[in-house]
TORROPA-256326 format. One record per residue: x, z, y of N, C-alpha, C, CB in turn; residue in one letter. Coordinates in Angstrom, 3 decimals. Glycine has a CB too. Layout:
BEGIN
> X  Z  Y  X  Z  Y  X  Z  Y  X  Z  Y  a .
...
This chain:
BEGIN
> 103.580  141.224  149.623  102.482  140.730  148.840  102.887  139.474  148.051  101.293  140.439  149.741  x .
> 103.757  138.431  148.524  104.333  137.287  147.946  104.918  137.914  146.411  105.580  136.616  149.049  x .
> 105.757  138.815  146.628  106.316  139.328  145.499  105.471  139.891  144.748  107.236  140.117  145.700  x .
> 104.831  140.756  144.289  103.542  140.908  143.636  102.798  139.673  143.187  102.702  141.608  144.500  x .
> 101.400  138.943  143.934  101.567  137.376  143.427  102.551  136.253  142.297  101.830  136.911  144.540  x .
> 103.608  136.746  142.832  104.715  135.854  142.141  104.946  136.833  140.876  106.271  135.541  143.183  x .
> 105.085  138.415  140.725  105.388  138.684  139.540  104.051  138.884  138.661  106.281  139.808  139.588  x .
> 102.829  138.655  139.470  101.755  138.370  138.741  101.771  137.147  138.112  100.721  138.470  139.435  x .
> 102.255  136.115  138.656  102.076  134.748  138.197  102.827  134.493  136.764  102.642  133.758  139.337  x .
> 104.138  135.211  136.734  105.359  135.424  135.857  104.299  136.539  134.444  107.019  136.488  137.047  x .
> 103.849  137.183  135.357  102.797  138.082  133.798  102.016  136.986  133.043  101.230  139.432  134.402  x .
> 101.067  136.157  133.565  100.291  135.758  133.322  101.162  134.361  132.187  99.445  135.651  134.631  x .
> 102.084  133.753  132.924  102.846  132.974  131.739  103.540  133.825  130.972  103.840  131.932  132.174  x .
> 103.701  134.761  130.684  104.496  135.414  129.812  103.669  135.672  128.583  105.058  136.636  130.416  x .
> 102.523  136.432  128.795  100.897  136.187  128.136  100.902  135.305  127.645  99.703  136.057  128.865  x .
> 100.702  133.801  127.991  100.702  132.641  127.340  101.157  132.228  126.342  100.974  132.034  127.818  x .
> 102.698  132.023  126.775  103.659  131.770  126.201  103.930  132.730  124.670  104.604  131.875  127.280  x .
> 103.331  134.015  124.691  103.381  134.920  123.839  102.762  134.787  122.525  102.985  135.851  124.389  x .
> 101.063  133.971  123.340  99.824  133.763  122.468  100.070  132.654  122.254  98.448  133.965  122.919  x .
> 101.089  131.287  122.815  101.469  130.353  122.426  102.730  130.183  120.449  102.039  130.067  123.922  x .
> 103.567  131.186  121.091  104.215  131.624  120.230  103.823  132.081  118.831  104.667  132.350  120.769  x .
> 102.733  133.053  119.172  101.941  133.667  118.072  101.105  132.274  117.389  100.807  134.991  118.759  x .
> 100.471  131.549  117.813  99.511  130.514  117.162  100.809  129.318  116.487  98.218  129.703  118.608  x .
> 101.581  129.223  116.491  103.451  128.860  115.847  103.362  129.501  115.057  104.968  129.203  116.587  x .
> 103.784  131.051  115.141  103.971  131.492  114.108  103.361  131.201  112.766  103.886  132.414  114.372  x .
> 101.668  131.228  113.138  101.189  131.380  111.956  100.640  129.835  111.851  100.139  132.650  111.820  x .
> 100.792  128.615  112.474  100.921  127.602  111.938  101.752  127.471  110.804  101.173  126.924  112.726  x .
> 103.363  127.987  111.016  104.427  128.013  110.216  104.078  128.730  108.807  105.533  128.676  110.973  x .
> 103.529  129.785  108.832  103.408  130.355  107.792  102.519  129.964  106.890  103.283  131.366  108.012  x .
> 101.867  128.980  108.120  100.356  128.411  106.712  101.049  126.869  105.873  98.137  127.613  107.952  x .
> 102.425  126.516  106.804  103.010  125.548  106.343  104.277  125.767  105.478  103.203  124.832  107.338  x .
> 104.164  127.301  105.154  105.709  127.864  104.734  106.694  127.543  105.000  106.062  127.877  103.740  x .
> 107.081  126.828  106.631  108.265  126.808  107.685  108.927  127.457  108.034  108.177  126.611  108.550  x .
> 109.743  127.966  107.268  110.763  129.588  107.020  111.460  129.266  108.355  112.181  129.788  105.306  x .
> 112.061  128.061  108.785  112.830  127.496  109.717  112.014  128.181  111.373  112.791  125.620  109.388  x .
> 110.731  127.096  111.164  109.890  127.546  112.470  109.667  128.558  112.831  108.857  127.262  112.579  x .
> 109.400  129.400  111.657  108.587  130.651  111.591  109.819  131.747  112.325  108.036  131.070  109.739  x .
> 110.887  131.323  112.149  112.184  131.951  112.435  112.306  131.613  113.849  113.429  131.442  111.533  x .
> 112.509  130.503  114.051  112.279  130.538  115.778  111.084  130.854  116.996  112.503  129.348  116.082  x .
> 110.160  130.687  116.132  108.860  131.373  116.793  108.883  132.698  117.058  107.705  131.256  116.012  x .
> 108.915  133.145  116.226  109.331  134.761  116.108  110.178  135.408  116.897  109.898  135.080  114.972  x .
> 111.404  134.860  117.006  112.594  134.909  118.193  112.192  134.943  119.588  113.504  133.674  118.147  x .
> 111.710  134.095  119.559  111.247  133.531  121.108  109.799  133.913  121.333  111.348  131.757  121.288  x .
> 108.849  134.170  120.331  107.928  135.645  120.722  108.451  136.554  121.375  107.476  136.462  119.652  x .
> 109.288  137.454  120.479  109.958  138.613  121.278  110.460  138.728  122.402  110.772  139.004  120.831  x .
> 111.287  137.384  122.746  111.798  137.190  123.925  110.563  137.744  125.164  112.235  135.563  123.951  x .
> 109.428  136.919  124.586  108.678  136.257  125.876  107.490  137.403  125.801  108.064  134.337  125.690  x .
> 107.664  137.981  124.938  107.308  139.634  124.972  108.212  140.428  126.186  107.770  140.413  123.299  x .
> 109.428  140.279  125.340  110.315  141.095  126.266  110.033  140.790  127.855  111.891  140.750  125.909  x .
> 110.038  139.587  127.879  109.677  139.040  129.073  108.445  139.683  130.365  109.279  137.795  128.524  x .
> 107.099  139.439  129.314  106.447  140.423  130.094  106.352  141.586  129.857  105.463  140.220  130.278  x .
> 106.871  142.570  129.214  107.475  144.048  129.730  107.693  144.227  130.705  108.485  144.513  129.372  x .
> 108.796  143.116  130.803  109.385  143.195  132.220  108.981  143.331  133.224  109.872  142.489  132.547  x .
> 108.245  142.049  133.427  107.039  141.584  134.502  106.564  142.647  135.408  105.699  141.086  133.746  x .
> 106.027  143.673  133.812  105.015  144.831  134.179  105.490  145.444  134.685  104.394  145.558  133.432  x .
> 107.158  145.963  134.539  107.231  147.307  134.809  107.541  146.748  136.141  108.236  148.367  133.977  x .
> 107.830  145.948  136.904  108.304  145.349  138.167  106.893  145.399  139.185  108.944  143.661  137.856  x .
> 106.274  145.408  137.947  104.735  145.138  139.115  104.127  146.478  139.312  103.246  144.024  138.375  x .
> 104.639  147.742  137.837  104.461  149.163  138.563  105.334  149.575  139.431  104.433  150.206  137.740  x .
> 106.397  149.020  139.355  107.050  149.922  140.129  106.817  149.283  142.406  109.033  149.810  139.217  x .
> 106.457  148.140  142.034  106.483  147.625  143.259  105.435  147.788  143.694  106.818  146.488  143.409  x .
> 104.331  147.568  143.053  103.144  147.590  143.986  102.323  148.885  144.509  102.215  146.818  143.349  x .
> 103.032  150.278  144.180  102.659  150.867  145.067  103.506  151.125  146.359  102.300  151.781  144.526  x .
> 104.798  150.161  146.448  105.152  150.721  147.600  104.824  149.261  148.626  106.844  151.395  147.505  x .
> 104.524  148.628  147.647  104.013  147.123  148.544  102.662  147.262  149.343  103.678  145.725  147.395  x .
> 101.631  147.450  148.292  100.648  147.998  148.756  100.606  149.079  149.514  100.062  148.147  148.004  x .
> 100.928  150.254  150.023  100.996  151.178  150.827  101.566  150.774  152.102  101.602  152.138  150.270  x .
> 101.910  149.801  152.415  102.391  148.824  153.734  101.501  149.018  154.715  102.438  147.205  153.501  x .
């Protein structure tokens, strides 16, 4: 159950960080920050990629966690 919790906790900042990213982005673009807009974007994806991850860790685990 710790593990679950914990890769819930890891979803939930990944989310953040995503919608953090996204509200960058389009700061940048309203400031035409070709620079920012370029690293925001980057590190969106990342932290996208990120919770993909999360998820698929939390399908694949929690039914054999839960079935305990």
């Amino acid at each position: 159950m710790v593990l679950l919790r914990e890769l819930r906790e890891l979803h939930l900042v990944c989310v953040g960080l995503s919608v953090d990213w996204e509200m960058i982005s389009q700061a940048a673009k309203a400031v035409r920050d070709d620079d920012l807009l370029s690293v925001a974007t980057t590190c969106q994806s990342q932290a996208v990629r990120q919770l993909k991850w999360a998820n698929s860790r939390i399908k694949e685990s929690a039914p054999q966690i839960m079935a305990e």
